[in-house]
DSSP file (Angstrom, degrees, kcal/mol; ACC not computed):
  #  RESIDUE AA STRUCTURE BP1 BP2  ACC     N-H-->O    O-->H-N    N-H-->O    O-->H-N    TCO  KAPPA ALPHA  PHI   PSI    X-CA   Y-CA   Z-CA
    1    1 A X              0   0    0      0, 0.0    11,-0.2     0, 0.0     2,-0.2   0.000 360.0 360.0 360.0 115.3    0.0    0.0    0.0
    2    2 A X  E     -A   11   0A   0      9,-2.5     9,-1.7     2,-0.0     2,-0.3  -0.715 360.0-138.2 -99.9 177.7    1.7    3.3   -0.7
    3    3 A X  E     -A   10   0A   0     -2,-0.2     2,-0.8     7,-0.2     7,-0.2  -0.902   6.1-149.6-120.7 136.4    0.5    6.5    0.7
    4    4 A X    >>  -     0   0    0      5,-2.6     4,-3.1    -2,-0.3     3,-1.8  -0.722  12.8-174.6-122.8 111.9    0.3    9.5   -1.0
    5    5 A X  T 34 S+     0   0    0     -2,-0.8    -1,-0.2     1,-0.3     0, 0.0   0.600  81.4  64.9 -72.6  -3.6    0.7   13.0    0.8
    6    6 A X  T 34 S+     0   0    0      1,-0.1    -1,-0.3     3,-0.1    -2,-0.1   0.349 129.5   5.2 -93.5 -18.1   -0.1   15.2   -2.1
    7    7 A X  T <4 S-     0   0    0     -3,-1.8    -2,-0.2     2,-0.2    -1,-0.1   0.251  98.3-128.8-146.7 -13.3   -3.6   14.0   -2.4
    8    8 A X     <  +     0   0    0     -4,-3.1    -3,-0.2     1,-0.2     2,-0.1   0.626  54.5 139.5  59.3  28.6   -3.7   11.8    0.8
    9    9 A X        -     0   0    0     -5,-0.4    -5,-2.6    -6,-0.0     2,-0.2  -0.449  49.2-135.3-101.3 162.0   -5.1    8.3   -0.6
   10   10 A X  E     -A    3   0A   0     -7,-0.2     2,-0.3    -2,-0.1    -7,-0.2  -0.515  33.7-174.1-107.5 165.8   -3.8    4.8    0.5
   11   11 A X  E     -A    2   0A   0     -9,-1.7    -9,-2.5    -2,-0.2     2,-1.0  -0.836  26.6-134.3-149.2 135.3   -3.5    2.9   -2.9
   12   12 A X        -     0   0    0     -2,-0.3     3,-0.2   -11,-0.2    16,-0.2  -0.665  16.1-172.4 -82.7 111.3   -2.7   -0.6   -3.2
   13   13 A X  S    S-     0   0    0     -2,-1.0    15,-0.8     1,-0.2     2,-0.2   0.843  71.1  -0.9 -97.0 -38.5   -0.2   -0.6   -5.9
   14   14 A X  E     -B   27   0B   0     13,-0.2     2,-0.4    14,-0.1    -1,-0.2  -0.695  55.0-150.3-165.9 121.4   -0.2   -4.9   -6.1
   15   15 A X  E     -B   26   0B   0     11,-1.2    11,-2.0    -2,-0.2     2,-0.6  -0.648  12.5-157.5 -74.7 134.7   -1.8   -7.3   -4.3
   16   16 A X        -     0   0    0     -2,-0.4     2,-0.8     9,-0.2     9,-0.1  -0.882   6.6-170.7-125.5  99.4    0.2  -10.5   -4.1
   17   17 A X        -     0   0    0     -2,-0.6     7,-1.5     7,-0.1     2,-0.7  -0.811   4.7-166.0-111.4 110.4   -2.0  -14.0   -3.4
   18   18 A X  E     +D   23   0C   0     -2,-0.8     2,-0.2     5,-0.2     5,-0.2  -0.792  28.4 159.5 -79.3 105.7    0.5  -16.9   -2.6
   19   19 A X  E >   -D   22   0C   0      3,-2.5     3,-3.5    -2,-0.7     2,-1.0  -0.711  52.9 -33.5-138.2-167.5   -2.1  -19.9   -3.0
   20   20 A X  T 3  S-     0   0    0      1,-0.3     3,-0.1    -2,-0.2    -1,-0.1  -0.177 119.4 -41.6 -84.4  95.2   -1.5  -23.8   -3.7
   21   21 A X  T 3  S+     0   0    0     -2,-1.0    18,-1.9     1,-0.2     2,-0.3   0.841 123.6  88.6  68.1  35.5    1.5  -23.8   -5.9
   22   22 A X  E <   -DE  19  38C   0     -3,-3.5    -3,-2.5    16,-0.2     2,-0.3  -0.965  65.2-138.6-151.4-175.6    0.4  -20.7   -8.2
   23   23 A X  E     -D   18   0C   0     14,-0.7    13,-1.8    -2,-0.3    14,-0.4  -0.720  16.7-155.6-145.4  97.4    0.9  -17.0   -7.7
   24   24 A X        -     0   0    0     -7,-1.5    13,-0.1    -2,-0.3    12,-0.1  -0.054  11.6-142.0 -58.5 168.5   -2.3  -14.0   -8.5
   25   25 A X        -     0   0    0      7,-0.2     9,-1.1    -9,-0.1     2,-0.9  -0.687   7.8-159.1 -90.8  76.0   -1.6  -10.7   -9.3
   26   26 A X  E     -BC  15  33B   0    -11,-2.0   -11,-1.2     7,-0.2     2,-0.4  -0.579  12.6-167.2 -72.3  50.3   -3.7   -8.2   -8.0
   27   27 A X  E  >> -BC  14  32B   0      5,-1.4     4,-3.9    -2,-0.9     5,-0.5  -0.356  12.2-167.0-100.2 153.7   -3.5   -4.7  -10.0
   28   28 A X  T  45S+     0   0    0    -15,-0.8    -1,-0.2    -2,-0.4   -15,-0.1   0.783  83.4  58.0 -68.8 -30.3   -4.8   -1.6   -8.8
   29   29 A X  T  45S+     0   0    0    -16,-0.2    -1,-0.3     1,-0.1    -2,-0.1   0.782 122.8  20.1 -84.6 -27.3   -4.7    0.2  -11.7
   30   30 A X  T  45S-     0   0    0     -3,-0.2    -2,-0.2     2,-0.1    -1,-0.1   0.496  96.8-129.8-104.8 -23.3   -6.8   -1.9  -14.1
   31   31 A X  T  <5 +     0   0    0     -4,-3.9     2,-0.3     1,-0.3    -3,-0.2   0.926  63.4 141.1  82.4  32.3   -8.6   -3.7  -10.9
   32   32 A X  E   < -C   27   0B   0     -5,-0.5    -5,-1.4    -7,-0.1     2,-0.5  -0.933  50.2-134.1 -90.0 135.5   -7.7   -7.2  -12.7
   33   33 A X  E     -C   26   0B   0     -2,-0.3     2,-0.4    -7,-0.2    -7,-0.2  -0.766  22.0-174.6 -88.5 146.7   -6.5  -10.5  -11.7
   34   34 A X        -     0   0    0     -9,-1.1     2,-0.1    -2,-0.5    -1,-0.0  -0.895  27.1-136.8-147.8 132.5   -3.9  -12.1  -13.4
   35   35 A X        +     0   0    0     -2,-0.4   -11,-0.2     1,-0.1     3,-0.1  -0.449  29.1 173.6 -64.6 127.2   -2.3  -15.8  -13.2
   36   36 A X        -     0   0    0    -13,-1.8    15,-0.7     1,-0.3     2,-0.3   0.807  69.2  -5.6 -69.8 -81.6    1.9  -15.0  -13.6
   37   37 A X  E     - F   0  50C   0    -14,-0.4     2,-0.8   -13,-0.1   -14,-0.7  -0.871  49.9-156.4-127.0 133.6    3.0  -18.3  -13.0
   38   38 A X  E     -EF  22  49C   0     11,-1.4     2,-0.9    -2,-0.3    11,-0.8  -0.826  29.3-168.4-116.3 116.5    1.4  -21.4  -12.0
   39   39 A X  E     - F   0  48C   0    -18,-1.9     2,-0.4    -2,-0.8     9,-0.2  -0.861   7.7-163.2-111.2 111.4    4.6  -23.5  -10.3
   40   40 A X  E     - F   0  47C   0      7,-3.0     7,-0.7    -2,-0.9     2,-0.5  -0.792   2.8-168.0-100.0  90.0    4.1  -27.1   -9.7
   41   41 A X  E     + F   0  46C   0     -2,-0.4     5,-0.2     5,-0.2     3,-0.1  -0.493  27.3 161.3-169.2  70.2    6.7  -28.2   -7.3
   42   42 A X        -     0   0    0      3,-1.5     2,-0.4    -2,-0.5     3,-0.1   0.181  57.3 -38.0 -82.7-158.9    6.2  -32.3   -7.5
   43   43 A X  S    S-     0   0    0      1,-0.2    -1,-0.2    20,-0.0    19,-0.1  -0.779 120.8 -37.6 -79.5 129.4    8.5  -35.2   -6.6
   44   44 A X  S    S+     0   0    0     -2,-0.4    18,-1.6    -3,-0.1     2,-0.3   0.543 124.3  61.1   0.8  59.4   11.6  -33.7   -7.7
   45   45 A X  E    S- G   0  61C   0     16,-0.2    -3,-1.5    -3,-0.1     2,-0.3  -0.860  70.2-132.1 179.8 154.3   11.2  -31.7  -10.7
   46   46 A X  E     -FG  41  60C   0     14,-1.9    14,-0.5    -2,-0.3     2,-0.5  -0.765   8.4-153.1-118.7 160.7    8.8  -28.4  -11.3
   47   47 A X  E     -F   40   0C   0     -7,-0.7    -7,-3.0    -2,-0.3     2,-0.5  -0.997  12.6-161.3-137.9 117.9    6.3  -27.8  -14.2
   48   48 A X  E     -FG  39  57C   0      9,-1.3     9,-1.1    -2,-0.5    -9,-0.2  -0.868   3.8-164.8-122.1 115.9    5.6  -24.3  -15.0
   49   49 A X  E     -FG  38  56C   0    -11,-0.8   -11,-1.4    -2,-0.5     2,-0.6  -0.454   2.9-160.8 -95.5 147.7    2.8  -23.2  -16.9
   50   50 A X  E >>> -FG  37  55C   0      5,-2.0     3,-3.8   -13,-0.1     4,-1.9  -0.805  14.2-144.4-149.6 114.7    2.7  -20.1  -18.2
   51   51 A X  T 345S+     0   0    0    -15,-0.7    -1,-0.1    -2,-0.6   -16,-0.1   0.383  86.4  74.7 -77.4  25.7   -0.7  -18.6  -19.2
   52   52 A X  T 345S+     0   0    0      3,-0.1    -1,-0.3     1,-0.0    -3,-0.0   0.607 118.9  15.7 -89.4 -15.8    0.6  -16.6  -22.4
   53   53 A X  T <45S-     0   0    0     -3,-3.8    -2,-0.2     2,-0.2     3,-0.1   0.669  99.3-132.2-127.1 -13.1    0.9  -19.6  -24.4
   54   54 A X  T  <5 +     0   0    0     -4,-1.9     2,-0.2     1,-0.3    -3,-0.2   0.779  58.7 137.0  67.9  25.8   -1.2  -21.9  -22.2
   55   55 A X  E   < -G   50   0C   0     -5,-0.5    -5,-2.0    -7,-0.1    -1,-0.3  -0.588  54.3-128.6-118.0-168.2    1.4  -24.6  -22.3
   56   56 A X  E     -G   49   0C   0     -7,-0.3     2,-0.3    -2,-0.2    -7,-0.2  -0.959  33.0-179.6-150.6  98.2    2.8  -26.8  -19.6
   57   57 A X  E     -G   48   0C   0     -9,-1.1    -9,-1.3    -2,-0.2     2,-0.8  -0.911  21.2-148.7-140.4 155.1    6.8  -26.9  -19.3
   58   58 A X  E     -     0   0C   0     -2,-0.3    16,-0.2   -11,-0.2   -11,-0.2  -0.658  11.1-171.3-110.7 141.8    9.0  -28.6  -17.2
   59   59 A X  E     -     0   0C   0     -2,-0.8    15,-0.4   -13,-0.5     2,-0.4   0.765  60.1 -13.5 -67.9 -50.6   12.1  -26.8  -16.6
   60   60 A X  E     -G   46   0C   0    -14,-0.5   -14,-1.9    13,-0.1    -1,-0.4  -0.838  51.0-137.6 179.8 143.3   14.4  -29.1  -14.8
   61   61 A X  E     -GH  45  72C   0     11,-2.2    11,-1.3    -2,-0.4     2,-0.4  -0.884  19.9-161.0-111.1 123.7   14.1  -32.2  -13.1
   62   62 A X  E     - H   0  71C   0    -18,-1.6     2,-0.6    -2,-0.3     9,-0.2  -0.991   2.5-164.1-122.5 116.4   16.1  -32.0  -10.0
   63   63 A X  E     - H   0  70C   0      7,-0.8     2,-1.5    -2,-0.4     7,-1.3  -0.900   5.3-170.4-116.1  83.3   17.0  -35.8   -8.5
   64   64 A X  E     + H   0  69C   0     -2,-0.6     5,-0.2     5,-0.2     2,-0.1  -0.633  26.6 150.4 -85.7  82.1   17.9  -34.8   -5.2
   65   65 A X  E >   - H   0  68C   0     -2,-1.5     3,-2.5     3,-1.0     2,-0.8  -0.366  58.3 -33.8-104.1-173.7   19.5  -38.6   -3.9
   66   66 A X  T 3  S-     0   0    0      1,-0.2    -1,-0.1    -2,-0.1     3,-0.0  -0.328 123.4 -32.7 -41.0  99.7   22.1  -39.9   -1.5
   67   67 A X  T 3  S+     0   0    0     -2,-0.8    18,-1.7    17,-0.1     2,-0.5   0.711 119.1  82.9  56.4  24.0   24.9  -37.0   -1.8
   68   68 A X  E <   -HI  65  84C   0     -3,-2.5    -3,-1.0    16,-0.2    16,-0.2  -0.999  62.3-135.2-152.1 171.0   24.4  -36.0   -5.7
   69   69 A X  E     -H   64   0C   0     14,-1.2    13,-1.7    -2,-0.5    14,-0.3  -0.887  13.7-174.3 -79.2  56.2   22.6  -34.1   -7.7
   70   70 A X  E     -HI  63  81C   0     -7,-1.3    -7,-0.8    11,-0.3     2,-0.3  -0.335  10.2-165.6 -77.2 151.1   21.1  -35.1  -11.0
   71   71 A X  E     -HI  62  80C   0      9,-1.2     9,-2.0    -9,-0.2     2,-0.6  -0.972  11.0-145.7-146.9 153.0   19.2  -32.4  -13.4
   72   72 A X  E     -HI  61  79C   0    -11,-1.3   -11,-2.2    -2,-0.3     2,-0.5  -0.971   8.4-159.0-135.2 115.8   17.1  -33.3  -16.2
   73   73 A X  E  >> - I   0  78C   0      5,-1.3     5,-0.7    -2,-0.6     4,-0.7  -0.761   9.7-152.9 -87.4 109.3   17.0  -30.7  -19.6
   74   74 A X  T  45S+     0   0    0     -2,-0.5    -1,-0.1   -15,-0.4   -16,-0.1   0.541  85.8  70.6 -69.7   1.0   14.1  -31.2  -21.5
   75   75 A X  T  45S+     0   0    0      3,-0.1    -1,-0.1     1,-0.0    -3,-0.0   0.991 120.2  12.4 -51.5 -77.2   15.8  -30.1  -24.4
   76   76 A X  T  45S-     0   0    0      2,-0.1    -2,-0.2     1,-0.0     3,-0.1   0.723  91.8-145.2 -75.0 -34.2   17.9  -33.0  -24.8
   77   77 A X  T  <5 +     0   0    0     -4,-0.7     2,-0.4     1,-0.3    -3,-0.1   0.947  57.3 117.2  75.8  49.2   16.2  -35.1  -22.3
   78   78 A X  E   < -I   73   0C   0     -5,-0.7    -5,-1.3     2,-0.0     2,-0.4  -0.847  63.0-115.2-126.7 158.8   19.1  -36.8  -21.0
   79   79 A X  E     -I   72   0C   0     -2,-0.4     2,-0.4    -7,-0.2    -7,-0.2  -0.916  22.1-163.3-112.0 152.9   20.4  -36.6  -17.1
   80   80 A X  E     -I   71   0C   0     -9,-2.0    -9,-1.2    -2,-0.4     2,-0.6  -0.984  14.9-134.1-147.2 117.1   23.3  -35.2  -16.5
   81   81 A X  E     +I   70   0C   0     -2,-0.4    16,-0.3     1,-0.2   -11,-0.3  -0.657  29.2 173.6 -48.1 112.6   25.4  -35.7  -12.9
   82   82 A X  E     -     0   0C   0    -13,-1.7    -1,-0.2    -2,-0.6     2,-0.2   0.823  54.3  -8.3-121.9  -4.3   26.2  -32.5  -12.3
   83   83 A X  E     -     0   0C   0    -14,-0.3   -14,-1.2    13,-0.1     2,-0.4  -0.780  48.7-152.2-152.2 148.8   27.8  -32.7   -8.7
   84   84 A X  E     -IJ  68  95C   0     11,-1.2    11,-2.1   -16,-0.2     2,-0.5  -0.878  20.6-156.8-106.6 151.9   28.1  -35.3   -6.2
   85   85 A X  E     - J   0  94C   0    -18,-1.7     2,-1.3    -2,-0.4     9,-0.2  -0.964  12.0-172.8-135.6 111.0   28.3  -33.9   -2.7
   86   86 A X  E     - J   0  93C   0      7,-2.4     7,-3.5    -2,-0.5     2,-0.8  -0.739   5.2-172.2-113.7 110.5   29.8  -35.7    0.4
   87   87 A X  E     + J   0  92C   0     -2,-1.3     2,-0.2     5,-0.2     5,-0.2  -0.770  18.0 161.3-106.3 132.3   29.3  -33.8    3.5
   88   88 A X  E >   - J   0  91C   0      3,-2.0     2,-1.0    -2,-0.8     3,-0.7  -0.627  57.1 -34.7-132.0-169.5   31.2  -35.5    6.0
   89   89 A X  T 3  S-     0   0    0      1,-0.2     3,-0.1    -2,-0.2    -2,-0.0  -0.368 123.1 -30.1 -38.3  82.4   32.4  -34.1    9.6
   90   90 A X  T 3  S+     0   0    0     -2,-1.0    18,-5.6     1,-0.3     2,-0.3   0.441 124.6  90.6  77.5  11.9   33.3  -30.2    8.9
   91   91 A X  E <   -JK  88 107C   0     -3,-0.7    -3,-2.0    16,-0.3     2,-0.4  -0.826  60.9-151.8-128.4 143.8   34.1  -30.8    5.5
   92   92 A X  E     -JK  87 106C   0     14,-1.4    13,-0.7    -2,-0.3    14,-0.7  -0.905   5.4-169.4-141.5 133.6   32.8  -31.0    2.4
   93   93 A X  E     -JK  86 104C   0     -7,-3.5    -7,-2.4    -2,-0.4     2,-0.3  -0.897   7.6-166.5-113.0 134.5   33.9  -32.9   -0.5
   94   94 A X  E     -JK  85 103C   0      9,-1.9     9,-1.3    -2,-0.3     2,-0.4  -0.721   8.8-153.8-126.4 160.3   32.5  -32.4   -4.2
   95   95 A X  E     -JK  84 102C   0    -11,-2.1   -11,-1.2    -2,-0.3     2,-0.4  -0.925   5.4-152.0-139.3 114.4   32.9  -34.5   -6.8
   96   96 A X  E  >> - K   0 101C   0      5,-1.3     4,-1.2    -2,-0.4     5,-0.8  -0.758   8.8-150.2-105.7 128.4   32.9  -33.1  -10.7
   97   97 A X  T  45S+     0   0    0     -2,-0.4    -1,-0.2   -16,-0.3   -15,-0.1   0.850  92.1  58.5 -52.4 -55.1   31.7  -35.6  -13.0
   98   98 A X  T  45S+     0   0    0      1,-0.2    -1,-0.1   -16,-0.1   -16,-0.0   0.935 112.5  35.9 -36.8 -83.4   33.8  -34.1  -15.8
   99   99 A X  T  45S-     0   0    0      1,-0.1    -1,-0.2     2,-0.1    -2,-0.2   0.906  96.9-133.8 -42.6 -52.7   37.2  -34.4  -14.0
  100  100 A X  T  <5 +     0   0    0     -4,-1.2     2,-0.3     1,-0.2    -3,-0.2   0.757  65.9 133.6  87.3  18.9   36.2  -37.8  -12.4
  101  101 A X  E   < -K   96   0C   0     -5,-0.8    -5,-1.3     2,-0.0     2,-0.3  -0.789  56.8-144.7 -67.1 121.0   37.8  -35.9   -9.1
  102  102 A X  E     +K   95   0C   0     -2,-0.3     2,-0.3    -7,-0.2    -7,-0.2  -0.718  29.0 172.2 -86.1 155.1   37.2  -35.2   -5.4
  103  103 A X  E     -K   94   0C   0     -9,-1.3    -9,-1.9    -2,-0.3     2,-1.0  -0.915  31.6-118.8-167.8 122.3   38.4  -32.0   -4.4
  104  104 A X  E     +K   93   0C   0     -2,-0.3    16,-0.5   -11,-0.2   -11,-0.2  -0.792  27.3 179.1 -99.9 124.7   37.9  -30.3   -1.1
  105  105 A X  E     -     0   0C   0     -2,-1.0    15,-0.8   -13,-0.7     2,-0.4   0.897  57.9 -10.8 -83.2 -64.2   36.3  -27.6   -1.5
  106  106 A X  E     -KL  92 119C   0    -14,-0.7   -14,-1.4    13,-0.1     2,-0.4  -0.995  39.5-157.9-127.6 141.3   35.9  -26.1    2.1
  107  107 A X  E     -KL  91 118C   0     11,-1.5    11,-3.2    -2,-0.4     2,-0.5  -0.972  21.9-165.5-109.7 141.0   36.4  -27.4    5.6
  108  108 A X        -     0   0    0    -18,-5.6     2,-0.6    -2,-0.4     9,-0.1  -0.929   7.4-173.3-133.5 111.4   34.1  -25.0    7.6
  109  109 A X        -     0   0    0     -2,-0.5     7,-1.5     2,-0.0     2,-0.4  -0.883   8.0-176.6 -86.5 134.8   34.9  -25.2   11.8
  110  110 A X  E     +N  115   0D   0     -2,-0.6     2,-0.2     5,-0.2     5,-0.2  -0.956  18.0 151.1-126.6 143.4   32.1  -23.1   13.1
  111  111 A X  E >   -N  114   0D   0      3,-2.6     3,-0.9    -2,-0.4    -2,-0.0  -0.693  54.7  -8.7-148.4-141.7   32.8  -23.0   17.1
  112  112 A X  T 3  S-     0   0    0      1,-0.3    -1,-0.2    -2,-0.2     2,-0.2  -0.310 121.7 -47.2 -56.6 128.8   32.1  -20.4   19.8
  113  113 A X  T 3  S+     0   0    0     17,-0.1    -1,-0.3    -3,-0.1    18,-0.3   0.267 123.8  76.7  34.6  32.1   30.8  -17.1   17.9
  114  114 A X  E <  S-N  111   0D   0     -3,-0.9    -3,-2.6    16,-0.3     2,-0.4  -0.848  72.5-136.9-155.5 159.7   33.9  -17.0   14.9
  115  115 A X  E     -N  110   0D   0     -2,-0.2    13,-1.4    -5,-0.2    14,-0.6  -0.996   6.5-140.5-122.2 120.4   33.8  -19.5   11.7
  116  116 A X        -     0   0    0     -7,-1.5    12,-0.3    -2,-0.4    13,-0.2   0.212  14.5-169.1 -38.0 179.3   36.9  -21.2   10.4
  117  117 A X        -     0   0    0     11,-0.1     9,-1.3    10,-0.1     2,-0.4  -0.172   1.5-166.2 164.5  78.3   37.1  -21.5    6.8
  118  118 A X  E     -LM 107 125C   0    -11,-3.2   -11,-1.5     7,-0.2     2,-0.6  -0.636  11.7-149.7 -91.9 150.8   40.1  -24.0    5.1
  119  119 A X  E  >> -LM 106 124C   0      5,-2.2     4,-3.8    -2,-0.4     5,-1.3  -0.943   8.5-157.4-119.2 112.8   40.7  -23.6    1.5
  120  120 A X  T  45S+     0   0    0    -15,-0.8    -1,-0.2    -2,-0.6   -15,-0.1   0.936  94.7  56.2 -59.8 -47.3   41.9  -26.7   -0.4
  121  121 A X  T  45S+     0   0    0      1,-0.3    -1,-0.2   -16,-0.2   -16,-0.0   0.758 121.2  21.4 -74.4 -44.0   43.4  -24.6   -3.0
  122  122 A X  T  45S-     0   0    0      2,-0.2    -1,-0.3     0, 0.0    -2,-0.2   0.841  97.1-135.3 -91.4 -36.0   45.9  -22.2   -0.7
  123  123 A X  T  <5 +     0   0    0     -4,-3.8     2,-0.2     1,-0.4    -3,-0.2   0.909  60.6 130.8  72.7  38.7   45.8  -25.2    2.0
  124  124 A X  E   < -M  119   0C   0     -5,-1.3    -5,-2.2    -7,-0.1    -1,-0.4  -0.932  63.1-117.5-141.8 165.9   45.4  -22.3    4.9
  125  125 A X  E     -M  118   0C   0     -2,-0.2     2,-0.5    -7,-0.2    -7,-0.2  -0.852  30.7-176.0-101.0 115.9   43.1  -21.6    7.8
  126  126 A X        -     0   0    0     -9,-1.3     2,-2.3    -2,-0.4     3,-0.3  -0.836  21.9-151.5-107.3 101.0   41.0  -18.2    7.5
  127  127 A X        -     0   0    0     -2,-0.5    16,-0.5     1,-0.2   -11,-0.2  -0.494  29.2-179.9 -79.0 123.0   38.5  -16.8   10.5
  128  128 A X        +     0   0    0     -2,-2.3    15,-1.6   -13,-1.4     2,-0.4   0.983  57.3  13.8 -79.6 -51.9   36.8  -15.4    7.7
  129  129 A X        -     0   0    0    -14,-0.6     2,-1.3    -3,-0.3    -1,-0.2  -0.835  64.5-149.5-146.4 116.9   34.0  -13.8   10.0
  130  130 A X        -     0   0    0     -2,-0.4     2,-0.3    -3,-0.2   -16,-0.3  -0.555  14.5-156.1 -76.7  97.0   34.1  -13.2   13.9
  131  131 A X        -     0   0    0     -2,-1.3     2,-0.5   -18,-0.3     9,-0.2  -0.446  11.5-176.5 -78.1 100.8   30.4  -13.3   15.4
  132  132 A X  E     -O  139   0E   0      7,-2.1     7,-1.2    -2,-0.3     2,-0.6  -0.877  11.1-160.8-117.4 142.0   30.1  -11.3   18.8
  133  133 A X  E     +O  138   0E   0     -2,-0.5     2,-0.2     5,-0.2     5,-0.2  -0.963  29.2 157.6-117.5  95.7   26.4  -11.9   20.0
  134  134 A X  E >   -O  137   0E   0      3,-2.0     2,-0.6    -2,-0.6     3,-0.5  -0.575  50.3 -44.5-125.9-162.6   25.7   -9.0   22.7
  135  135 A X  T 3  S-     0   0    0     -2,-0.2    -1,-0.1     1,-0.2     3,-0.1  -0.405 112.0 -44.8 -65.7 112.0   23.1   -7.1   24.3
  136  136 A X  T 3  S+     0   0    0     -2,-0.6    -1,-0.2     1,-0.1     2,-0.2   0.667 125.9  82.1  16.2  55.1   20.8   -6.2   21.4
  137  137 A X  E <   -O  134   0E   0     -3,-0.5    -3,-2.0    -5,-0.1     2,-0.5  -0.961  66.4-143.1-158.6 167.6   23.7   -5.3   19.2
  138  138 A X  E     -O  133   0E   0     -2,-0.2    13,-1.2    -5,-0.2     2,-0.4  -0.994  10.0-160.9-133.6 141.0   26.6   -7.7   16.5
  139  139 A X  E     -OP 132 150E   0     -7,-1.2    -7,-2.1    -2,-0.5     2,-0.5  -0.901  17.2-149.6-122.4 148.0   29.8   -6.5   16.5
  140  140 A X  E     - P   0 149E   0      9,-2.7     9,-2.5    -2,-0.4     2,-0.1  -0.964   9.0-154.2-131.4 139.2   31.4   -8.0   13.3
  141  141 A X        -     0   0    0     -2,-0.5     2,-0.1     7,-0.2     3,-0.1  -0.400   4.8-164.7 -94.7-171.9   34.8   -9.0   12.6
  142  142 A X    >>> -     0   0    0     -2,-0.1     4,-1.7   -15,-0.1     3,-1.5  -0.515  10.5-156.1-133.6 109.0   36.3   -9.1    9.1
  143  143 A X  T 345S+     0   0    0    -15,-1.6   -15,-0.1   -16,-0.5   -14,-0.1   0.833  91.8  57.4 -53.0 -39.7   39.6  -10.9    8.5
  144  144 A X  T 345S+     0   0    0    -16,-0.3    -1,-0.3     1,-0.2   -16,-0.0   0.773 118.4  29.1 -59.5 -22.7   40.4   -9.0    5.5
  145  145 A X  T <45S-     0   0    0     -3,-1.5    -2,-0.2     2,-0.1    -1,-0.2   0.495  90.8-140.3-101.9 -11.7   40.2   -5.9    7.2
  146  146 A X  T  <5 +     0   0    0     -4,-1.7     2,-0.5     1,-0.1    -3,-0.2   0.793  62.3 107.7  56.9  28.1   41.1   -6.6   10.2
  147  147 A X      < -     0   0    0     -5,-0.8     2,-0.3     2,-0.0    -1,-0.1  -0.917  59.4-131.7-146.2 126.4   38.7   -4.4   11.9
  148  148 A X        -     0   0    0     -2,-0.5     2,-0.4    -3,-0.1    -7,-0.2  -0.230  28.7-173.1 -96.4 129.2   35.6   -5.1   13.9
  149  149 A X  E     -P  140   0E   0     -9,-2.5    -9,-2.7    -2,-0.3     2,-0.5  -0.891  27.6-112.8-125.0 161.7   32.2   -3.2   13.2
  150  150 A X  E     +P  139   0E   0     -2,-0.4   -11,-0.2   -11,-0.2    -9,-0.0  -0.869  32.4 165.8-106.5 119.3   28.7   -2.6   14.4
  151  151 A X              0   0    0    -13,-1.2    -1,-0.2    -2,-0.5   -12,-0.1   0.889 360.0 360.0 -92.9 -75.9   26.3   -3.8   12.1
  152  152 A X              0   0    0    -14,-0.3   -13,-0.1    -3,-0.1    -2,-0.1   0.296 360.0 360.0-105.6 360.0   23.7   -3.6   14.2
């Protein structure tokens, strides 16, 4: 709803109706509804219909299994690995189909308020960001700067 002080009227500039797996449009200025997108959110993979052409298509098929990732193009209509993910104790290890490699990617320590943050690549330890939790304020560190701020 904006407000307008020059004339003093509320106007609802768009109403926005989140309803079962579609999304209304509300506008004020033509006082129409109109379907955007009608999102069907199924057993892994989503169908979006889209009522300018009135077809049905699905976008990617997402096969969310034991530590990977599969996606499905309806172009070609093939599946395609595209990362396998092993999350193990503070670590995480990815595995690129392409290469036919494991590579760790980050080891992430999170312990009392600060995060840890190892980097396979340099093979060093970064507190990337120091977390201070106080009386109804965050003090932030930044390692690159070295210098702590008030966010909030």
């Amino acid at each position: 709803i904006s407000y307008s002080p020059f004339i003093g009227l509320c106007r609802v500039l768009l109403q926005d109706y989140l309803q079962c797996f579609y999304r209304i449009m509300f506008s004020a200025s033509t006082g129409s509804c109109t379907v955007l997108l009608q999102d069907y959110v199924q057993s892994y993979y989503r169908i979006m219909y889209s009522p300018s052409s009135g077809s049905y298509t699905v976008l990617l098929q997402d096969h969310v299994q034991s530590y990977y990732r599969m996606m499905y193009s309806p172009s070609t209509g093939s599946c395609t690995v595209l990362l396998q993910d092993y999350v193990q104790s503070y670590y995480r290890i990815m595995y690129s189909p392409t290469t036919g490699s494991c590579t760790v990617l980050l080891q992430d320590n999170a312990k009392s308020y600060y995060r840890i943050m190892y980097s396979s690549s340099t093979r060093s330890c970064t507190v990337l960001l120091q977390d201070y939790l106080q009386c109804f304020c965050r003090i932030m560190f930044s390692a690159s700067a070295g210098s702590c701020s008030i966010l909030l």
